[in-house]
Chimera marker file (.cmm) of the C-alpha trace (Angstrom):
<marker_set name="trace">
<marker id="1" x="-15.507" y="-21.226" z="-8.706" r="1" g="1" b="0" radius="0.5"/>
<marker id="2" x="-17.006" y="-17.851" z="-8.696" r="1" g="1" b="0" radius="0.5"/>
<marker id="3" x="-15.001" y="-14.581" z="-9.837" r="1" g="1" b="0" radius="0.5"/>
<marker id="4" x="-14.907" y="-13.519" z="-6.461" r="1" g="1" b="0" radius="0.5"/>
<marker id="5" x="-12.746" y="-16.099" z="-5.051" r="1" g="1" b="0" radius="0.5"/>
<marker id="6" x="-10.855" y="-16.595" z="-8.293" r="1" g="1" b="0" radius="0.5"/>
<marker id="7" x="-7.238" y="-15.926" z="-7.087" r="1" g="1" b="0" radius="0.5"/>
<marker id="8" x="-6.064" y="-14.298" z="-10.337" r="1" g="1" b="0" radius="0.5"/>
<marker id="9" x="-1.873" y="-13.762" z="-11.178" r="1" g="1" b="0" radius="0.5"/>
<marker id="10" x="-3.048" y="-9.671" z="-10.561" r="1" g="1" b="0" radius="0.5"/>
<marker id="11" x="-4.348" y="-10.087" z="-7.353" r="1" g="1" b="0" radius="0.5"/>
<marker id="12" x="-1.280" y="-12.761" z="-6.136" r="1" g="1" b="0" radius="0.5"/>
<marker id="13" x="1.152" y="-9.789" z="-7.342" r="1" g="1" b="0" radius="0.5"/>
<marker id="14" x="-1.055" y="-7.076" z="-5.497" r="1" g="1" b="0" radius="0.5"/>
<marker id="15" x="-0.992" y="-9.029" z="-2.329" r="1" g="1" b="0" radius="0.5"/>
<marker id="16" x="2.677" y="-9.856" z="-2.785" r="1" g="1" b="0" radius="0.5"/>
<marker id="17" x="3.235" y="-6.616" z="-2.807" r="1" g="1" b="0" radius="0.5"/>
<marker id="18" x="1.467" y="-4.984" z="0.045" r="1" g="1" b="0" radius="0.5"/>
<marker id="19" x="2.687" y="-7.916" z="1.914" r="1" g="1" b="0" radius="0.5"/>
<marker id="20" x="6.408" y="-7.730" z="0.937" r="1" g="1" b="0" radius="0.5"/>
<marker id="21" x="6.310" y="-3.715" z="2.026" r="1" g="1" b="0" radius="0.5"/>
<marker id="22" x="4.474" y="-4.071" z="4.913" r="1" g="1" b="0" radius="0.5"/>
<marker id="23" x="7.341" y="-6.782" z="5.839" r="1" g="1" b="0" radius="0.5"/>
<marker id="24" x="9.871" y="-4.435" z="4.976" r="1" g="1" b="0" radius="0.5"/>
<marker id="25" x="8.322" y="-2.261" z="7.301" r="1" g="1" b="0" radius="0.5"/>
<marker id="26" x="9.260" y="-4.501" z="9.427" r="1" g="1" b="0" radius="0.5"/>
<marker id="27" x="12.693" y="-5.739" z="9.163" r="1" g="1" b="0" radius="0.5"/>
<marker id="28" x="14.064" y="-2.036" z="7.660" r="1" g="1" b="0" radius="0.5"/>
<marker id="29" x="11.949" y="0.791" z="9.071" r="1" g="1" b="0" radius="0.5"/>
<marker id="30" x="14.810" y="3.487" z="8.948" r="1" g="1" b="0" radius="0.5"/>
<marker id="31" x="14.360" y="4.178" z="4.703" r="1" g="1" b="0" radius="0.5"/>
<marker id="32" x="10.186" y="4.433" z="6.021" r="1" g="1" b="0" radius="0.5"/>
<marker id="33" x="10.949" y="6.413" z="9.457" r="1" g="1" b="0" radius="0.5"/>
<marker id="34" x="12.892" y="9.231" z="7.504" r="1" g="1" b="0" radius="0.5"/>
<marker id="35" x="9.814" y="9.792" z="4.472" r="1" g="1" b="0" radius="0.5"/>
<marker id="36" x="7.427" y="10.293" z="7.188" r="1" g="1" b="0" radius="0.5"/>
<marker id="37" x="6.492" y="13.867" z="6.959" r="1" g="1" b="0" radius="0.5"/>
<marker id="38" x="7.325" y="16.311" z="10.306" r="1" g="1" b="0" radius="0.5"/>
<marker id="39" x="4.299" y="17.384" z="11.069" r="1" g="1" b="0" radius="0.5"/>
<marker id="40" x="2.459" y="13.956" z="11.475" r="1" g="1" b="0" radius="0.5"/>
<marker id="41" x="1.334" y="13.842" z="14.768" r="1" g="1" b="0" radius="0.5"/>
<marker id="42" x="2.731" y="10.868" z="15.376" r="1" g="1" b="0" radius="0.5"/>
<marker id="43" x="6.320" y="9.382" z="15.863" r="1" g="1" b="0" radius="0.5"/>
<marker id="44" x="7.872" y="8.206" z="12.603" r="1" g="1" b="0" radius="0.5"/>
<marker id="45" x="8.674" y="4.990" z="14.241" r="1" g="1" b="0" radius="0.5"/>
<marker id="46" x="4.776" y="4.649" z="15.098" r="1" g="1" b="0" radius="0.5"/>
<marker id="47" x="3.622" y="6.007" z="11.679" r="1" g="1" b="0" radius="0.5"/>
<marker id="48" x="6.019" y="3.199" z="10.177" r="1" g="1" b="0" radius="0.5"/>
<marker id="49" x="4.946" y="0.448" z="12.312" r="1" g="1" b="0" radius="0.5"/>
<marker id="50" x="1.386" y="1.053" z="11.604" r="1" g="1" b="0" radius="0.5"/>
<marker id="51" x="1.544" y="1.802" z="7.895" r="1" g="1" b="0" radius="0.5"/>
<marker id="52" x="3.234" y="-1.814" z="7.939" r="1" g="1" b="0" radius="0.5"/>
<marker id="53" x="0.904" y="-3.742" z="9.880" r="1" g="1" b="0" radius="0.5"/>
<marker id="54" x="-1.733" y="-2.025" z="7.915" r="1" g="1" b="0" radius="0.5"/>
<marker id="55" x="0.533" y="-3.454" z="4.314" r="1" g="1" b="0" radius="0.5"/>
<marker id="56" x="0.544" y="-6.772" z="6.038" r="1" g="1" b="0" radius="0.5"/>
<marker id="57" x="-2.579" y="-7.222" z="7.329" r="1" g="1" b="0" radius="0.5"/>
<marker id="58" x="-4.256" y="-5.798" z="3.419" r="1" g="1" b="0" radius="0.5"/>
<marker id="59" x="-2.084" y="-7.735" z="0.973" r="1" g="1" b="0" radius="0.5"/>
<marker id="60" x="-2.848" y="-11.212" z="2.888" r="1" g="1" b="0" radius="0.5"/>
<marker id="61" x="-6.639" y="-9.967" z="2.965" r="1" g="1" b="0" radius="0.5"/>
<marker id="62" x="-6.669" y="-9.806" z="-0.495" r="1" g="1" b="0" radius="0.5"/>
<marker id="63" x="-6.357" y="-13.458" z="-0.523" r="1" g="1" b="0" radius="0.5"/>
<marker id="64" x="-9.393" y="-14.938" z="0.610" r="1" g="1" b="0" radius="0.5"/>
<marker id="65" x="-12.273" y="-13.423" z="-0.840" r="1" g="1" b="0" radius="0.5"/>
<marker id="66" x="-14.454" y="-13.143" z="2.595" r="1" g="1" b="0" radius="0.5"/>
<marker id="67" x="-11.938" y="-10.662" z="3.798" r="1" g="1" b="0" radius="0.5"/>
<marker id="68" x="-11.236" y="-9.218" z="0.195" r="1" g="1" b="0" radius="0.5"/>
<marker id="69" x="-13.402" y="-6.540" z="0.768" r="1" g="1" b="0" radius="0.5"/>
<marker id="70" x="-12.292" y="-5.341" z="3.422" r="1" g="1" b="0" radius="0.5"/>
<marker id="71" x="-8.882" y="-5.320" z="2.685" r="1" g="1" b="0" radius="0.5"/>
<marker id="72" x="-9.879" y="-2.875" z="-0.370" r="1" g="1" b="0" radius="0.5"/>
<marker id="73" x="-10.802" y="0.133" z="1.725" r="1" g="1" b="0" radius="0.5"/>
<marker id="74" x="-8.648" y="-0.370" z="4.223" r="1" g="1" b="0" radius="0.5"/>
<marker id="75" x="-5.790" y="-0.644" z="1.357" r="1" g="1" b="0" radius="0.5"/>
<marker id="76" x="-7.419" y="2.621" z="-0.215" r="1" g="1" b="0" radius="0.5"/>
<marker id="77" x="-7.201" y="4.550" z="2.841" r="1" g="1" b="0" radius="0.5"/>
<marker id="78" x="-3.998" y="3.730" z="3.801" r="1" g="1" b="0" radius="0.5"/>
<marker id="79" x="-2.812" y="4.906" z="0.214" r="1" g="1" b="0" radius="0.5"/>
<marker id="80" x="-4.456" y="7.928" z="0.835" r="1" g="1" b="0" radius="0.5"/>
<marker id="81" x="-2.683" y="8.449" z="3.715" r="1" g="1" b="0" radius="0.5"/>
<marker id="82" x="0.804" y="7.642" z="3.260" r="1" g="1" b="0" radius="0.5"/>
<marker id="83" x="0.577" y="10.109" z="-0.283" r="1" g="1" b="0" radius="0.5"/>
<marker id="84" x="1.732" y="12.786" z="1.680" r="1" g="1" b="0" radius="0.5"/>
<marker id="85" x="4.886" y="11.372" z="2.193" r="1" g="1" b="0" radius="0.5"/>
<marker id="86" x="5.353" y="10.306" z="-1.349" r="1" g="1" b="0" radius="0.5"/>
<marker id="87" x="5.015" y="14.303" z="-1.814" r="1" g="1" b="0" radius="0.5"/>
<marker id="88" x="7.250" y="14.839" z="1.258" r="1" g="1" b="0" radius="0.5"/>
<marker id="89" x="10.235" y="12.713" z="-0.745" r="1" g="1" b="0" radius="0.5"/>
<marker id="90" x="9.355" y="14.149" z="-4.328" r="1" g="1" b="0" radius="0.5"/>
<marker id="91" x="10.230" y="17.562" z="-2.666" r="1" g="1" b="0" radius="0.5"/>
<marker id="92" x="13.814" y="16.750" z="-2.207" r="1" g="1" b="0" radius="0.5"/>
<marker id="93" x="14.684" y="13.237" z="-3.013" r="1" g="1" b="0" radius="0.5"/>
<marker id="94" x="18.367" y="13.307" z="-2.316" r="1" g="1" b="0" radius="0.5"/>
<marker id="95" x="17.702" y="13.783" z="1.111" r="1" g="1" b="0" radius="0.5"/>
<marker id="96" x="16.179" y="10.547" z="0.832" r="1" g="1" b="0" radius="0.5"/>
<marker id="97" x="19.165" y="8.603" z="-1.154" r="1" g="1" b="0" radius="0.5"/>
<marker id="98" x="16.733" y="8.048" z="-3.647" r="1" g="1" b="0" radius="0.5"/>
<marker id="99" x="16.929" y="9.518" z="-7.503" r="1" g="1" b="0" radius="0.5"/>
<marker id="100" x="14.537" y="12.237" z="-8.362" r="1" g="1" b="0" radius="0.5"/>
<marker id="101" x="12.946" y="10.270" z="-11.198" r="1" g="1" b="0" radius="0.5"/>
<marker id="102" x="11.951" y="7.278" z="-8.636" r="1" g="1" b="0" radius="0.5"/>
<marker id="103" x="10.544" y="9.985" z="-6.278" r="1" g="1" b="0" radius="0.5"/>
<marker id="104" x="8.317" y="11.482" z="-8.984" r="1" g="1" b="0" radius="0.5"/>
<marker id="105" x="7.572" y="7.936" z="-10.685" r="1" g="1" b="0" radius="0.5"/>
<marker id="106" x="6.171" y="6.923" z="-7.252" r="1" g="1" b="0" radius="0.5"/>
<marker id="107" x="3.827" y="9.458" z="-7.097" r="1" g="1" b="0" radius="0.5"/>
<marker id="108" x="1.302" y="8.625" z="-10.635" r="1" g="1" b="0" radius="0.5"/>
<marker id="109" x="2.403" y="5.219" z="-9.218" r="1" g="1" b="0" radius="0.5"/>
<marker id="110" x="-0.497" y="5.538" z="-5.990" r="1" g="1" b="0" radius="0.5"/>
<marker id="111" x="-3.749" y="6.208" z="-8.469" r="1" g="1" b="0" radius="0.5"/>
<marker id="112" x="-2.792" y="3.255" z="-10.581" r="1" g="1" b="0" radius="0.5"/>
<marker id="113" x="-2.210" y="1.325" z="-6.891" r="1" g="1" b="0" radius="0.5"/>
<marker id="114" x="-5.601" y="2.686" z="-5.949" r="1" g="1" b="0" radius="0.5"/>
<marker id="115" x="-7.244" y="1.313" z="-9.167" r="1" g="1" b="0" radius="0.5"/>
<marker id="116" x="-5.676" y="-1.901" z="-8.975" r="1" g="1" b="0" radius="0.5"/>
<marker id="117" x="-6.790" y="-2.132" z="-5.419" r="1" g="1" b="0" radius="0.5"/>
<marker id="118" x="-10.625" y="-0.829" z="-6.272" r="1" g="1" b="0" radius="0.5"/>
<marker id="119" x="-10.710" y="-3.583" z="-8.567" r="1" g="1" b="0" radius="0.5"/>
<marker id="120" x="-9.116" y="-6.188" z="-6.680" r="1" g="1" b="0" radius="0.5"/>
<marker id="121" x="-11.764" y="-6.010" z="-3.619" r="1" g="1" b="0" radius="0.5"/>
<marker id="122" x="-14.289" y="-5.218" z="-5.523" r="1" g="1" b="0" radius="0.5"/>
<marker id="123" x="-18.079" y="-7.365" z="-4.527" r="1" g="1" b="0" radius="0.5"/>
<marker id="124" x="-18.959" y="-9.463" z="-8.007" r="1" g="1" b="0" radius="0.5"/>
<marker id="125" x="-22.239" y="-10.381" z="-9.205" r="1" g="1" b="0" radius="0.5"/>
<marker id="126" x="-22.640" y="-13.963" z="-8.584" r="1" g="1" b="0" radius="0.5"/>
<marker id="127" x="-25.455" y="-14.679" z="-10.970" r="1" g="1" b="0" radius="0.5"/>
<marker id="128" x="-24.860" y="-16.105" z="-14.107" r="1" g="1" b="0" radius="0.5"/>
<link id1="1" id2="2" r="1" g="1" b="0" radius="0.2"/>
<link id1="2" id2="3" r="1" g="1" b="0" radius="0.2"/>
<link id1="3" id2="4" r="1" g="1" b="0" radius="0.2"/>
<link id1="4" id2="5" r="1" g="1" b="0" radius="0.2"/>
<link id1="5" id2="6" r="1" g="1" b="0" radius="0.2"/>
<link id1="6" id2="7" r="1" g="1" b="0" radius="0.2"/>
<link id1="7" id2="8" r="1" g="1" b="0" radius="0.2"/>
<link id1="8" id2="9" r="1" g="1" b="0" radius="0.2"/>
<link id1="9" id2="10" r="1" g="1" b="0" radius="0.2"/>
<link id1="10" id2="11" r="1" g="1" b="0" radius="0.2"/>
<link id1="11" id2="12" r="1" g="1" b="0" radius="0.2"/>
<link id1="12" id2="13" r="1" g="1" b="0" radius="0.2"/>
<link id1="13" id2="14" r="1" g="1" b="0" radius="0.2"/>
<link id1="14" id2="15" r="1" g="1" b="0" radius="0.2"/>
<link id1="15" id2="16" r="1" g="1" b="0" radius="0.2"/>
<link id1="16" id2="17" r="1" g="1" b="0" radius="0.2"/>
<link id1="17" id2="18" r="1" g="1" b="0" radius="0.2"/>
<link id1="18" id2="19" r="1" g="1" b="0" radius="0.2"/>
<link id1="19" id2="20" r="1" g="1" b="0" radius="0.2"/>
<link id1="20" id2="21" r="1" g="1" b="0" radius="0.2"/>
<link id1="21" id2="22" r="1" g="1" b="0" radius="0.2"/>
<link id1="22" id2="23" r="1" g="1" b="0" radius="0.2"/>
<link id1="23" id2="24" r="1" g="1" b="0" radius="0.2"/>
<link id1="24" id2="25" r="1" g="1" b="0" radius="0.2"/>
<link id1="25" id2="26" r="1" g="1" b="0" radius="0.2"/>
<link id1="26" id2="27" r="1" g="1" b="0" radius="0.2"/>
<link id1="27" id2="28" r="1" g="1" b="0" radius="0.2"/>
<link id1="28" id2="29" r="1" g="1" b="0" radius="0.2"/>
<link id1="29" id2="30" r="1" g="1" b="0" radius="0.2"/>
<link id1="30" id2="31" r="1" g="1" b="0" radius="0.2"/>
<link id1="31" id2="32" r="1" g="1" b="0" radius="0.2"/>
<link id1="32" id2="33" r="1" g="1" b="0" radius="0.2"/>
<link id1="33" id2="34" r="1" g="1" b="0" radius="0.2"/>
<link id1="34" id2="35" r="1" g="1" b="0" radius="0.2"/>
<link id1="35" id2="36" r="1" g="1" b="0" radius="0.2"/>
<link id1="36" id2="37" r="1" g="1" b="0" radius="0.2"/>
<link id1="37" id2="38" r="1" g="1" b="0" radius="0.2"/>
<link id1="38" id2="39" r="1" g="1" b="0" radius="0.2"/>
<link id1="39" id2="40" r="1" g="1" b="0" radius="0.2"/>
<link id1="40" id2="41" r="1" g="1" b="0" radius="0.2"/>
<link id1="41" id2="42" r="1" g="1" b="0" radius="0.2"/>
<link id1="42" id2="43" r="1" g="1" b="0" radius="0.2"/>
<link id1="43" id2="44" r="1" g="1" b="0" radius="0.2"/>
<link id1="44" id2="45" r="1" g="1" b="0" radius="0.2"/>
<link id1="45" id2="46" r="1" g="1" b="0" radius="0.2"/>
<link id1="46" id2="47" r="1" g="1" b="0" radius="0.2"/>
<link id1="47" id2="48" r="1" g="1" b="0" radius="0.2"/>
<link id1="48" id2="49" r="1" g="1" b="0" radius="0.2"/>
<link id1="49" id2="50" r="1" g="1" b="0" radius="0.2"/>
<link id1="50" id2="51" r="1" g="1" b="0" radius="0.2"/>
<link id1="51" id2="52" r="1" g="1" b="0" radius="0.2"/>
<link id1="52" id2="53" r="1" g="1" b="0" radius="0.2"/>
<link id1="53" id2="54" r="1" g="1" b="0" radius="0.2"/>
<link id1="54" id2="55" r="1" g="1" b="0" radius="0.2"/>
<link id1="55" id2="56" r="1" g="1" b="0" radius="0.2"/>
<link id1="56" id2="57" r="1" g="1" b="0" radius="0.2"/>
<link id1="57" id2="58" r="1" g="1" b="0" radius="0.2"/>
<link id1="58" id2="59" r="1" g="1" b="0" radius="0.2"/>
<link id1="59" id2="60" r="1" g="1" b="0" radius="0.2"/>
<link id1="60" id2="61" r="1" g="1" b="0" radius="0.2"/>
<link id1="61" id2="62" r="1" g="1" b="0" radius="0.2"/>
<link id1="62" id2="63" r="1" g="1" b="0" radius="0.2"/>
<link id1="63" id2="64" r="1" g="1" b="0" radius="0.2"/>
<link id1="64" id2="65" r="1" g="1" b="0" radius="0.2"/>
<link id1="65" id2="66" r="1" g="1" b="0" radius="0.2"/>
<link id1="66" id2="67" r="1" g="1" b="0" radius="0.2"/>
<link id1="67" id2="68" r="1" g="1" b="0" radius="0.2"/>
<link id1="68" id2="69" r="1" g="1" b="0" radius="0.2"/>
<link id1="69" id2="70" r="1" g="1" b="0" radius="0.2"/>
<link id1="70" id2="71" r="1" g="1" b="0" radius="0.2"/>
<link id1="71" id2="72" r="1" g="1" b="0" radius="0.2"/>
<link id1="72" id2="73" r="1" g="1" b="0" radius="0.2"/>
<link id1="73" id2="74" r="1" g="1" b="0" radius="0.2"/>
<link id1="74" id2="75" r="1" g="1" b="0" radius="0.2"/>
<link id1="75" id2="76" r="1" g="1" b="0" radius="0.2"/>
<link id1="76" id2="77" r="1" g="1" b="0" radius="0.2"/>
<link id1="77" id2="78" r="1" g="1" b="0" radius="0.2"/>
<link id1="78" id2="79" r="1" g="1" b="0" radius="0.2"/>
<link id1="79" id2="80" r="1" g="1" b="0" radius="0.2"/>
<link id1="80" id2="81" r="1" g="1" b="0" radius="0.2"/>
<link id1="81" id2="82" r="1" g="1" b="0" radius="0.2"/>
<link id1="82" id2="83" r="1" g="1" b="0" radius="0.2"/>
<link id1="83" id2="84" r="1" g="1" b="0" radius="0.2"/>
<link id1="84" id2="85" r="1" g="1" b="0" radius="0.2"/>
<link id1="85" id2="86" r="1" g="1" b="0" radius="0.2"/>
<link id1="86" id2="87" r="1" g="1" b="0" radius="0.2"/>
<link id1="87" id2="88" r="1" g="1" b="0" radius="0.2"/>
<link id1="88" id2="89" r="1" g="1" b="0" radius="0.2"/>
<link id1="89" id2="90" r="1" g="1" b="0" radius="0.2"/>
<link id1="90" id2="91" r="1" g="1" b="0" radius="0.2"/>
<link id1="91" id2="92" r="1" g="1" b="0" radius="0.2"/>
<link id1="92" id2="93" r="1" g="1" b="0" radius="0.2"/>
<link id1="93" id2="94" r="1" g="1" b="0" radius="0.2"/>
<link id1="94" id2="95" r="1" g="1" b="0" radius="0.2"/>
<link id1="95" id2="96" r="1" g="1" b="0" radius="0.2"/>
<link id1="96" id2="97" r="1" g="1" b="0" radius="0.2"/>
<link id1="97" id2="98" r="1" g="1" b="0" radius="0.2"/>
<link id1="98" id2="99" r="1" g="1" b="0" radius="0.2"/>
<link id1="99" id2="100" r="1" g="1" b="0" radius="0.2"/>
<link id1="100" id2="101" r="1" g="1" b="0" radius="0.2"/>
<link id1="101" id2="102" r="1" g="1" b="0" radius="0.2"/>
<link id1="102" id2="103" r="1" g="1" b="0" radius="0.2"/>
<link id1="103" id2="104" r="1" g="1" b="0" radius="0.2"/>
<link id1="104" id2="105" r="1" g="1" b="0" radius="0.2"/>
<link id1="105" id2="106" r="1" g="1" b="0" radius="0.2"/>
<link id1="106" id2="107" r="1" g="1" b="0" radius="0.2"/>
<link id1="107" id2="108" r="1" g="1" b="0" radius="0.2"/>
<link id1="108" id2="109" r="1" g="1" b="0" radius="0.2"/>
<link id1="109" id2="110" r="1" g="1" b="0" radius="0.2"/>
<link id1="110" id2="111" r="1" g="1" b="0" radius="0.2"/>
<link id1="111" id2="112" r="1" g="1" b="0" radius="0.2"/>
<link id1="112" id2="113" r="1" g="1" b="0" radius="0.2"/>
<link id1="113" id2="114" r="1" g="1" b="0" radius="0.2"/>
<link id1="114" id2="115" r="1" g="1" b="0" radius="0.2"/>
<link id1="115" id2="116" r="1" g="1" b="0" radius="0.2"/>
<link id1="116" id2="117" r="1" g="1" b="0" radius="0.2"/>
<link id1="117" id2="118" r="1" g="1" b="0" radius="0.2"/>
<link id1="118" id2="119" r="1" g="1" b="0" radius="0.2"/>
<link id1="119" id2="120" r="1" g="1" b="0" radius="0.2"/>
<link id1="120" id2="121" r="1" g="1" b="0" radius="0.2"/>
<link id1="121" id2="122" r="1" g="1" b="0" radius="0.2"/>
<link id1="122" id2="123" r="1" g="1" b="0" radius="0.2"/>
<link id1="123" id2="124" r="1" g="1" b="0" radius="0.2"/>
<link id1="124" id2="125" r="1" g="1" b="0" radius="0.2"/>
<link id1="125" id2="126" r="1" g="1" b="0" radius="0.2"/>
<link id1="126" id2="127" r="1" g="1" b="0" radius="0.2"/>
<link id1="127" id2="128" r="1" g="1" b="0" radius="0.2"/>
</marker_set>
């Protein structure tokens, strides 16, 4: 079995992950629809939806390794993306219900995402 399509313990947590949020998404929007920042030009409600179809659809791409690449810049945008309202809830977490720490943690927290991501979806060499 090649590295490529090695399904490590990493990339089962990564997927995991995106997957469990992008669930979440799902079944509790209201904690995602209130961290969207105002002046997206888009509903919150439509920002949250897609932001969790995008977490769904990335973490179960990360688990075949034909669609592992994919899922790694599509996962890399959408981290890009949703920084901005990591900064929006730094800027006053208790509007959010959430401690200041976890706002702040959360936000050194999306590079080390990124990385894990990058390296995660990454193409192999397949020689030996």
């Amino acid at each position: 079995m090649s590295e490529t399509s090695r399904l490590t313990p990493s990339l089962l947590a990564l997927a995991a992950l995106f997957t469990a949020a992008g669930i979440t998404h799902f079944a509790a929007p209201q904690f995602f629809e209130r961290i969207v920042p105002p002046a997206l030009p888009l509903s919150a409600r439509t920002a949250t939806l897609i932001s969790g179809a995008a977490e769904l659809m990335g973490g179960l791409s990360l688990l075949h390794p034909g669609t592992r690449p994919v899922a790694r810049w599509g996962l890399l945008a959408l981290l890009l993306t949703v920084f901005p309202a990591n900064i929006y809830m730094a800027q006053d977490p208790q509007k959010f219900g959430v401690p200041a720490w976890v706002a702040w943690v959360r936000l050194p927290l999306q590079p080390l995402l990124m990385w894990l991501v990058w390296r995660a979806g990454r193409q192999r060499d397949q020689s030996p």
